[in-house]
N, CA, C and O atoms as CSV, one atom per row, in Angstrom:
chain,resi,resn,atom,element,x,y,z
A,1,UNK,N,N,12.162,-23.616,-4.936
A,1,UNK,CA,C,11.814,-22.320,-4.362
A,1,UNK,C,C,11.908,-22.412,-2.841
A,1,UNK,O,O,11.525,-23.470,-2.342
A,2,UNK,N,N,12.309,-21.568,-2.134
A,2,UNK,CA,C,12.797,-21.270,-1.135
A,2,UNK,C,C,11.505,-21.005,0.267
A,2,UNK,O,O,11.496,-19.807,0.547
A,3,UNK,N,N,10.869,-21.510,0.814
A,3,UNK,CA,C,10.058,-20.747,1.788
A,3,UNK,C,C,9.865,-20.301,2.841
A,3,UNK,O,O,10.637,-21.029,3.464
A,4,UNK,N,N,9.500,-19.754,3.472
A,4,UNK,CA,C,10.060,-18.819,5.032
A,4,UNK,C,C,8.170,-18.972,5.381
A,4,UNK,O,O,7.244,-18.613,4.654
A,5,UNK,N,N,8.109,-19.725,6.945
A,5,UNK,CA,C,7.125,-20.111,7.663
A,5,UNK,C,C,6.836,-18.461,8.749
A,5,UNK,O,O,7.581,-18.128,9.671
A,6,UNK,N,N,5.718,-17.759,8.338
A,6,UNK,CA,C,5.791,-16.590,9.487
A,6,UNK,C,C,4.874,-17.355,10.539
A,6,UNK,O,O,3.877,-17.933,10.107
A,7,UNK,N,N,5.127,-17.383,11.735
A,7,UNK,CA,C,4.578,-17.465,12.735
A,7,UNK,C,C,3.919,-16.291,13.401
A,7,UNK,O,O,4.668,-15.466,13.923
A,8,UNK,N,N,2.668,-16.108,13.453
A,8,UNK,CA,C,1.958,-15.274,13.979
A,8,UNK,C,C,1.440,-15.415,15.388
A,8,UNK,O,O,0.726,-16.415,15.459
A,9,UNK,N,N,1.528,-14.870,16.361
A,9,UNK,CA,C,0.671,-15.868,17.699
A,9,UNK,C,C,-0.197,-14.681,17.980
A,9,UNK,O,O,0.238,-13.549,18.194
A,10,UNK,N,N,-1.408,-15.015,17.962
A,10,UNK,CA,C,-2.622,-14.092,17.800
A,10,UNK,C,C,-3.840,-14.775,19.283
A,10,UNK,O,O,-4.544,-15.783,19.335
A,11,UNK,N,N,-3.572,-13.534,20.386
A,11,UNK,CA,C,-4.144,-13.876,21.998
A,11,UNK,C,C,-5.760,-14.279,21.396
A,11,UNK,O,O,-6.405,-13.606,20.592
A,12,UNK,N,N,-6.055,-15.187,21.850
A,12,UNK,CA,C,-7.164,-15.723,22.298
A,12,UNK,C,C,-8.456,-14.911,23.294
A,12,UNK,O,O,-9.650,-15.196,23.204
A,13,UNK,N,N,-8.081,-14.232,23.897
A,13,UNK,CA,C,-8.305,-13.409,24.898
A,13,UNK,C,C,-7.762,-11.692,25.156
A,13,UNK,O,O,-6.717,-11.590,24.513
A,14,UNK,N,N,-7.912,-11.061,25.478
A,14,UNK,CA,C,-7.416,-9.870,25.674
A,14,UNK,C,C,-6.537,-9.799,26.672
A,14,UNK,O,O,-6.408,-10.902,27.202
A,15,UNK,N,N,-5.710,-8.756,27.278
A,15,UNK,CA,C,-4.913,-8.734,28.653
A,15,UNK,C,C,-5.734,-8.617,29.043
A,15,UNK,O,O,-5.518,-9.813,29.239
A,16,UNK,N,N,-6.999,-8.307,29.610
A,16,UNK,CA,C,-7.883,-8.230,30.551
A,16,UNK,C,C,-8.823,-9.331,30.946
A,16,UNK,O,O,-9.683,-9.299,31.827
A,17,UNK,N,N,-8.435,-10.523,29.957
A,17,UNK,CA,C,-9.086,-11.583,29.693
A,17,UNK,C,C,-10.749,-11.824,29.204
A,17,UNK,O,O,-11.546,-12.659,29.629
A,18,UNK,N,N,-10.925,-10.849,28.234
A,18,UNK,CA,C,-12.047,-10.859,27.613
A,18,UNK,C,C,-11.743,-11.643,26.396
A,18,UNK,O,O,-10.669,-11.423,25.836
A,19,UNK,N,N,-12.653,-12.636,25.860
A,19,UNK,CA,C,-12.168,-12.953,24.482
A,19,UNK,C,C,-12.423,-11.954,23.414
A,19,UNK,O,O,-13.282,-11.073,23.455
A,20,UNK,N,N,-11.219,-12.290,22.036
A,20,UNK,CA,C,-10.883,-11.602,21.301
A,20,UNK,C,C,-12.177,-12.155,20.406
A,20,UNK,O,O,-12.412,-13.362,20.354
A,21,UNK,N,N,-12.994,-11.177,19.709
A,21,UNK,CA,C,-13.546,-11.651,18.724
A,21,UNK,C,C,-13.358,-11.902,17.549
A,21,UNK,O,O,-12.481,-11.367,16.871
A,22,UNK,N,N,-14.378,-12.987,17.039
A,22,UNK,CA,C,-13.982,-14.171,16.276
A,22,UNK,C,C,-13.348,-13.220,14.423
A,22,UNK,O,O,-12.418,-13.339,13.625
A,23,UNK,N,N,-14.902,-12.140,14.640
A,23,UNK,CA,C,-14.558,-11.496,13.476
A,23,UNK,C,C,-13.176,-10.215,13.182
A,23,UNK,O,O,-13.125,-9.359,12.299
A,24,UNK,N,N,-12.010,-10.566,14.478
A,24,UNK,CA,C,-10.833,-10.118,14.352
A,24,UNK,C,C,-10.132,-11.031,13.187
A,24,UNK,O,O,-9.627,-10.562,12.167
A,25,UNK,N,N,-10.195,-12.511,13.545
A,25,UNK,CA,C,-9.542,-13.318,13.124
A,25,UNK,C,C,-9.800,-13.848,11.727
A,25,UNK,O,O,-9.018,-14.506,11.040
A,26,UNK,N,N,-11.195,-13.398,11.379
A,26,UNK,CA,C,-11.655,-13.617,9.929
A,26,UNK,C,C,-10.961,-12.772,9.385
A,26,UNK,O,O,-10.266,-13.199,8.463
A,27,UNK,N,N,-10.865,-11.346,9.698
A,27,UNK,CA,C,-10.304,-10.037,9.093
A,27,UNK,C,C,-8.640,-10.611,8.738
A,27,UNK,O,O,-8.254,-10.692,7.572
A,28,UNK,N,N,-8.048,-10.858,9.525
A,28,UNK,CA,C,-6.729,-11.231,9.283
A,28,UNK,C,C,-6.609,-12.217,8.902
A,28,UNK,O,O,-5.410,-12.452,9.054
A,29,UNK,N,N,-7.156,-13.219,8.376
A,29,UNK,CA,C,-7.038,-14.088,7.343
A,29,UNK,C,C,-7.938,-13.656,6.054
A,29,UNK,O,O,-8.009,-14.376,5.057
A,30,UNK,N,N,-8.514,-12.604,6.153
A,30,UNK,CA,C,-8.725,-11.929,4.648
A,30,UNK,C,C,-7.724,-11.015,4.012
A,30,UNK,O,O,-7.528,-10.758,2.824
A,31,UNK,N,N,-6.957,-10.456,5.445
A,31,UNK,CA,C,-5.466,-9.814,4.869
A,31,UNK,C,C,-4.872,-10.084,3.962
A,31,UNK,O,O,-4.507,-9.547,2.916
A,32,UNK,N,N,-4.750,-11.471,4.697
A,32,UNK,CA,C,-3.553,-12.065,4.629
A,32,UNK,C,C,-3.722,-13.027,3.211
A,32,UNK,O,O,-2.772,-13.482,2.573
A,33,UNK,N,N,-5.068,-13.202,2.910
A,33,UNK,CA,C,-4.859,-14.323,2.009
A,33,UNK,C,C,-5.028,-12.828,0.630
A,33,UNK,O,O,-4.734,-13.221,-0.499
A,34,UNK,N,N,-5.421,-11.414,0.709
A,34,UNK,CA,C,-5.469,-10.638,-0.293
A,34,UNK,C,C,-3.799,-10.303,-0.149
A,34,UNK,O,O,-3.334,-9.525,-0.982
A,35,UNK,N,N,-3.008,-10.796,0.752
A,35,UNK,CA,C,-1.699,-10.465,-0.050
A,35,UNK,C,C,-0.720,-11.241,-0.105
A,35,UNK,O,O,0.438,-10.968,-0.421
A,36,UNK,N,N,-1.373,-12.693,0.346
A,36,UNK,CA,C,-0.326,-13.797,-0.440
A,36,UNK,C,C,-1.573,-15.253,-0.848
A,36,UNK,O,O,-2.712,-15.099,-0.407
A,37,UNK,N,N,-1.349,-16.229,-1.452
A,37,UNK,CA,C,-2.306,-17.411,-2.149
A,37,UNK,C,C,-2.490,-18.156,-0.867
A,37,UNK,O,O,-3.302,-19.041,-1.138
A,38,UNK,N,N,-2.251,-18.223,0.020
A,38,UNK,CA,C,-2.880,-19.295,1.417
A,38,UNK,C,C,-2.506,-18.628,2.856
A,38,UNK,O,O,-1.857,-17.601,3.056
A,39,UNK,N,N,-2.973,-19.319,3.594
A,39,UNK,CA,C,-3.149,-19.265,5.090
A,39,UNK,C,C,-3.394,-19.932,5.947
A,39,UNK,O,O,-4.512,-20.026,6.454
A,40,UNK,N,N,-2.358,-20.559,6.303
A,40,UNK,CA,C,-2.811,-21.804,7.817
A,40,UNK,C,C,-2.874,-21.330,9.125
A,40,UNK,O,O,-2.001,-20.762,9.781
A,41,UNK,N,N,-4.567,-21.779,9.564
A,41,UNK,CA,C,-4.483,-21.298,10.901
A,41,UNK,C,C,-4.369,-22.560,11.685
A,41,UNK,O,O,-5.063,-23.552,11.458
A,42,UNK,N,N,-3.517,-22.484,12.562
A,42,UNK,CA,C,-3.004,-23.755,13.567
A,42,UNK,C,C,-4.480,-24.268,14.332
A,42,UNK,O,O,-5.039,-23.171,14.350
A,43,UNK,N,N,-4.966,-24.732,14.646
A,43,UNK,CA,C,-6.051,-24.608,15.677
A,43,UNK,C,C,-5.540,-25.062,17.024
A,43,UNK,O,O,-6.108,-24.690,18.050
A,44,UNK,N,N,-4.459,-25.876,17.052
A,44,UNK,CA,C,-4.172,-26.039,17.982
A,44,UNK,C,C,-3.454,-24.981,18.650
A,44,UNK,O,O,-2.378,-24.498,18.297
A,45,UNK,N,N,-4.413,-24.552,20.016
A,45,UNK,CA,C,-4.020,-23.367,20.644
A,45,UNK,C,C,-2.411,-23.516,21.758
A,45,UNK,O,O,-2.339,-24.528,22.455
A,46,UNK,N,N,-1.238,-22.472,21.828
A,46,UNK,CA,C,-0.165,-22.655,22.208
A,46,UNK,C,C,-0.462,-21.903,23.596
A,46,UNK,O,O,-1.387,-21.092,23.559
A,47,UNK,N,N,0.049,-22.034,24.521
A,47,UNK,CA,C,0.171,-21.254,26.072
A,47,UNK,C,C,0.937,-20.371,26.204
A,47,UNK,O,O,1.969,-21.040,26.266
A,48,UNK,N,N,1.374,-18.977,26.335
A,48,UNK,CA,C,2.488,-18.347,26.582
A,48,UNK,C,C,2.409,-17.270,27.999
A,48,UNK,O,O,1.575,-16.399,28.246
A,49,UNK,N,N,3.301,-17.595,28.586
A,49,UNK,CA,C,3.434,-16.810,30.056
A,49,UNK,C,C,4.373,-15.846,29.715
A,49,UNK,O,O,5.283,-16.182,28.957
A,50,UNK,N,N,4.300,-14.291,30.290
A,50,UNK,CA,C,5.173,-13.265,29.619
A,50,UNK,C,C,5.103,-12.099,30.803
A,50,UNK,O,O,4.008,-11.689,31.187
A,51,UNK,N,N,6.167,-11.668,31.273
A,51,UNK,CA,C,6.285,-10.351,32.246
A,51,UNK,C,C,5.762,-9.324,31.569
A,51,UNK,O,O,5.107,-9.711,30.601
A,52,UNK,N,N,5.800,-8.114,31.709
A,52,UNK,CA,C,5.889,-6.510,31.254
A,52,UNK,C,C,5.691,-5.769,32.370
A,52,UNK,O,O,4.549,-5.784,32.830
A,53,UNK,N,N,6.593,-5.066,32.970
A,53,UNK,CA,C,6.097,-4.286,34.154
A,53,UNK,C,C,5.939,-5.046,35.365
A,53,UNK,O,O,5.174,-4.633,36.237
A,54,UNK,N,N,6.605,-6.154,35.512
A,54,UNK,CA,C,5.841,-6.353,36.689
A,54,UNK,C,C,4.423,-7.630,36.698
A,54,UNK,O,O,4.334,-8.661,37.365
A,55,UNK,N,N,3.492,-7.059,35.717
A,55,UNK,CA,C,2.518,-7.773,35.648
A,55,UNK,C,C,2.379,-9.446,34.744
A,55,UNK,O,O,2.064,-9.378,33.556
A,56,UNK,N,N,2.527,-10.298,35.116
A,56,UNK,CA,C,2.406,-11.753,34.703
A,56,UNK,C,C,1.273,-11.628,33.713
A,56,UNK,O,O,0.115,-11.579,34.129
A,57,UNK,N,N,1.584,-11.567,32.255
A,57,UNK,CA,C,-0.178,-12.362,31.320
A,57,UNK,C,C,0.351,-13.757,31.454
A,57,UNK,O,O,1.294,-14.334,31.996
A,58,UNK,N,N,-1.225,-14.177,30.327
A,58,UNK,CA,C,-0.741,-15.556,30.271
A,58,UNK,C,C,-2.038,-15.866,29.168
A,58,UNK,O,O,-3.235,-15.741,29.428
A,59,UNK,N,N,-1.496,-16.261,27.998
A,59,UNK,CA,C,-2.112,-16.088,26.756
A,59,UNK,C,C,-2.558,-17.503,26.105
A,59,UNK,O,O,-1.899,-18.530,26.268
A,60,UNK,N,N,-3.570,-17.450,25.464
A,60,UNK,CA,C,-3.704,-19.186,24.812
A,60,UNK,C,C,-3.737,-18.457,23.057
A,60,UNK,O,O,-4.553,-17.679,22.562
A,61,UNK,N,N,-2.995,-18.839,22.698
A,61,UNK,CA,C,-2.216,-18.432,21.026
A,61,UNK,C,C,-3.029,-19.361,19.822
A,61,UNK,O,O,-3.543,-20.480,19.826
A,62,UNK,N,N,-2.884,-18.423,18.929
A,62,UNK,CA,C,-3.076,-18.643,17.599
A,62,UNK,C,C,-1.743,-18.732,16.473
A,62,UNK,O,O,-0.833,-17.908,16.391
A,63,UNK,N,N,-1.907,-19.915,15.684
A,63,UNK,CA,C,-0.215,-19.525,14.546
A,63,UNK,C,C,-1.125,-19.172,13.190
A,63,UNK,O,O,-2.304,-19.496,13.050
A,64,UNK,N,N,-0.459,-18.565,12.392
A,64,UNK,CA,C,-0.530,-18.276,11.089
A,64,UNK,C,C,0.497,-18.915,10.120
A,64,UNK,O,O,0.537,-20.103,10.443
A,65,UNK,N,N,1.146,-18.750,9.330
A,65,UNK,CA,C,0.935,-18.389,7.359
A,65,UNK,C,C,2.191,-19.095,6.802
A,65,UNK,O,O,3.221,-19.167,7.472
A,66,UNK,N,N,2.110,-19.488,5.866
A,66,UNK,CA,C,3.399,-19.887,5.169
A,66,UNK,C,C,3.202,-19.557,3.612
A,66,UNK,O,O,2.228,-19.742,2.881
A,67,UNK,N,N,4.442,-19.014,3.363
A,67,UNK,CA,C,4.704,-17.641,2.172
A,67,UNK,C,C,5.685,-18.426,1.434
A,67,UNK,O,O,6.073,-19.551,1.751
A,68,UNK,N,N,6.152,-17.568,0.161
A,68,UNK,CA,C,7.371,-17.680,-0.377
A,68,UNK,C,C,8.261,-16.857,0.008
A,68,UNK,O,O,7.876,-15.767,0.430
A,69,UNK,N,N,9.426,-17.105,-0.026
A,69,UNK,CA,C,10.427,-16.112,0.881
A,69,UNK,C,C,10.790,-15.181,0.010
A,69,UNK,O,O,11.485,-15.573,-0.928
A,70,UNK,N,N,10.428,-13.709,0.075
A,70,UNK,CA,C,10.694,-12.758,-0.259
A,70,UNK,C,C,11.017,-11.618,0.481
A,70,UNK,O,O,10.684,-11.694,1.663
A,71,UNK,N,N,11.673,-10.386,0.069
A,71,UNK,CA,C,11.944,-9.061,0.663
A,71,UNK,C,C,10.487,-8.593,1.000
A,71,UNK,O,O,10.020,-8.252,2.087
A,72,UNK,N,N,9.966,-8.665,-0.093
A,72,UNK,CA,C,8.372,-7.764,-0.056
A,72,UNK,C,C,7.453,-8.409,1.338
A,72,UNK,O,O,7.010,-7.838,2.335
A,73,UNK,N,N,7.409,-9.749,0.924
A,73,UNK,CA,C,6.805,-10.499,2.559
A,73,UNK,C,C,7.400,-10.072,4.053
A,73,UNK,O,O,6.684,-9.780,5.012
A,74,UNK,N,N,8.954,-10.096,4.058
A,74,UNK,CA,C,9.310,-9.532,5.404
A,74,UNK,C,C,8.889,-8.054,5.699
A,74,UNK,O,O,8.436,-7.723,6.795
A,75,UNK,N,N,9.086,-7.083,4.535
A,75,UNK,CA,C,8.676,-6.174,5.079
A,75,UNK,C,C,7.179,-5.905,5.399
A,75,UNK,O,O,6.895,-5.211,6.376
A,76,UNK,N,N,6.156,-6.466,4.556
A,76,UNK,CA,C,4.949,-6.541,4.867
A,76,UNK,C,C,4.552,-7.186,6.209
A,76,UNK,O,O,3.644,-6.607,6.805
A,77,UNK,N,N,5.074,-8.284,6.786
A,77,UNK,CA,C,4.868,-8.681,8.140
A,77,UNK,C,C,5.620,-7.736,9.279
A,77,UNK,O,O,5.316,-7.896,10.461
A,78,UNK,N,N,6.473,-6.883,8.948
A,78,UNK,CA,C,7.327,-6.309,9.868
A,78,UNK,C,C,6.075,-4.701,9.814
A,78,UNK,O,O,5.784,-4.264,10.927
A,79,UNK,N,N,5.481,-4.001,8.644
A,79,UNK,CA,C,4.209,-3.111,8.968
A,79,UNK,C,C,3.113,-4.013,9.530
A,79,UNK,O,O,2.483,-3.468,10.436
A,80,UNK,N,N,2.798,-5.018,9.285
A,80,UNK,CA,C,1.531,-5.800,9.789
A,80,UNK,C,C,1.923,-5.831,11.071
A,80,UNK,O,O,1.284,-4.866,11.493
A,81,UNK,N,N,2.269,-6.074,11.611
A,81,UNK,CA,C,2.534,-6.394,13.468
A,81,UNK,C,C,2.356,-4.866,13.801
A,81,UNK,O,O,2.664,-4.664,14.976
A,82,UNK,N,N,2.036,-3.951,13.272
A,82,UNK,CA,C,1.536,-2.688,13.939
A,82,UNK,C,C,0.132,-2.753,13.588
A,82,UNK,O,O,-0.477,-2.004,14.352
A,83,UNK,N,N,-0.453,-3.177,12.974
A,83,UNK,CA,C,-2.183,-3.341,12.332
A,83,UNK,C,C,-2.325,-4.368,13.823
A,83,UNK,O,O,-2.917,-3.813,14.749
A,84,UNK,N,N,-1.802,-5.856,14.092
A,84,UNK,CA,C,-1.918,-6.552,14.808
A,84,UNK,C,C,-2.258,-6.193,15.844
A,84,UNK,O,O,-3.366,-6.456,16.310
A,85,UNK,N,N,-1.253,-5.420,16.504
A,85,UNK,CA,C,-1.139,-4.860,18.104
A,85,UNK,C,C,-1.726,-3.921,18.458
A,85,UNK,O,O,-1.657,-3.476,19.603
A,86,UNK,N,N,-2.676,-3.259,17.192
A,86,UNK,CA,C,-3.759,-2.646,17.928
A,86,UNK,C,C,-5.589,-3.196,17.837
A,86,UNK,O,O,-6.633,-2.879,18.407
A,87,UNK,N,N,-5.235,-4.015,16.944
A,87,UNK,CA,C,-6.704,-4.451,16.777
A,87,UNK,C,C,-6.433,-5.728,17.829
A,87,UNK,O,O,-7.486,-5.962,18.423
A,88,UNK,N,N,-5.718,-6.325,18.108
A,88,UNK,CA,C,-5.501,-7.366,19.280
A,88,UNK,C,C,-5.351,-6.605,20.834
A,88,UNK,O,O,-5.345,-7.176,21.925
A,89,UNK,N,N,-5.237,-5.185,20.569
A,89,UNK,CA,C,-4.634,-4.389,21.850
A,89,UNK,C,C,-3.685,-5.221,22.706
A,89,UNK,O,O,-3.737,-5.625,23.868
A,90,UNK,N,N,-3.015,-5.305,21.957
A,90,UNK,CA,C,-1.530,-6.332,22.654
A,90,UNK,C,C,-0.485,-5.163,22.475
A,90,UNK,O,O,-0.567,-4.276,21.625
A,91,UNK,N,N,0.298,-5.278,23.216
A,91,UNK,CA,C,1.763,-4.234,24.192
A,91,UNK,C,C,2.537,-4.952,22.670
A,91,UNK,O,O,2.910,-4.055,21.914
A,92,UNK,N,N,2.794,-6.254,22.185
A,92,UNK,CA,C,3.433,-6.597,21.112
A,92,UNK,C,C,2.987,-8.098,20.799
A,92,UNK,O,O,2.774,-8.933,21.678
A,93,UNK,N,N,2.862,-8.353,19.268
A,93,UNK,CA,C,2.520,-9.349,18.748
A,93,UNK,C,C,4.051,-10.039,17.851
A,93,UNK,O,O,4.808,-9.546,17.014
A,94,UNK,N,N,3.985,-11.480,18.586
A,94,UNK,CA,C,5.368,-12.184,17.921
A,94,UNK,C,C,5.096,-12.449,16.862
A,94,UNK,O,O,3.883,-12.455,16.652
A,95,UNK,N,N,5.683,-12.673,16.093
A,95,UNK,CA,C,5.773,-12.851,14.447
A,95,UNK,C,C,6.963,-12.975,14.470
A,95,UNK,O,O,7.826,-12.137,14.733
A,96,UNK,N,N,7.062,-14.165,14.157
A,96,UNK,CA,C,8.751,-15.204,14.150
A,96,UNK,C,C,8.635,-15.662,12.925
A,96,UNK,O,O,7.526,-16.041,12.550
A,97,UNK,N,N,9.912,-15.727,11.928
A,97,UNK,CA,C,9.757,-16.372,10.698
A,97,UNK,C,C,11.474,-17.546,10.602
A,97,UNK,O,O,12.669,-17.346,10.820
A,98,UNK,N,N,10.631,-18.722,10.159
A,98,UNK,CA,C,11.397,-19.617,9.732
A,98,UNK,C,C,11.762,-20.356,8.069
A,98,UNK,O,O,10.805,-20.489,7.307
A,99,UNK,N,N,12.841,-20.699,7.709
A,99,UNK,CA,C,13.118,-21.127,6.327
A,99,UNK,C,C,12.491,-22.087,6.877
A,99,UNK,O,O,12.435,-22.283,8.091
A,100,UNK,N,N,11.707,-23.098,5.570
A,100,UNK,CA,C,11.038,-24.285,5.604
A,100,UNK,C,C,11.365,-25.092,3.736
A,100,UNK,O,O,11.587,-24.606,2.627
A,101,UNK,N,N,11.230,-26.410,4.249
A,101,UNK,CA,C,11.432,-26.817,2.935
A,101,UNK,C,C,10.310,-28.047,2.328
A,101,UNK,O,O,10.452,-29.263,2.460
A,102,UNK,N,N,9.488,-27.527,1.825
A,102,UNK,CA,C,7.990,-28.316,1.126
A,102,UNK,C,C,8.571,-29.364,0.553
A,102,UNK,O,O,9.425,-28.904,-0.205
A,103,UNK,N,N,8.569,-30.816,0.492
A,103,UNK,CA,C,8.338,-31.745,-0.121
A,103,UNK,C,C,7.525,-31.811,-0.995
A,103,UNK,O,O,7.353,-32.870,-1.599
């Protein structure tokens, strides 16, 4: 079976640099595990520096999930990144997906 790794990077902080609360992140791993069997949250936090306008953020990241590769999953992560970007109040949330192969 075939699997596709979604990468989620979920701000730590707000653009305004308030932290994001904790019970955001419970919520989206209750999503996520009511619409597929697991959920890995990375703990190790990633750095990302990003323009928009002019204005420099600069984010400390969260990863998410690894799925079976299906139609139904891409399109479900491609509506989820609009649930994301407003309960994170992020301008846009990455969600990158990679083929992976489980041993």
């Amino acid at each position: 079976m075939k699997w596709i790794r979604y990468e989620i990077l979920l701000p730590l902080c707000y653009n305004d640099g308030r932290p994001v609360e904790s019970v955001k992140f419970r919520q989206t791993t209750r999503e996520l595990l009511e619409n597929f069997s697991a959920t890995t949250l990375d703990l190790l936090a990633a750095m990302g520096s990003w323009r928009y306008q002019g204005t420099l953020y600069q984010d400390l990241l969260l990863r998410f999930v690894d799925v079976p590769a299906s139609t139904p999953a891409d399109d479900f992560f491609r509506s989820y990144k609009e649930t994301l970007k407003a309960r994170f109040e992020q301008i846009d949330i990455w969600i990158s997906s990679h083929e992976i192969q489980v041993l």
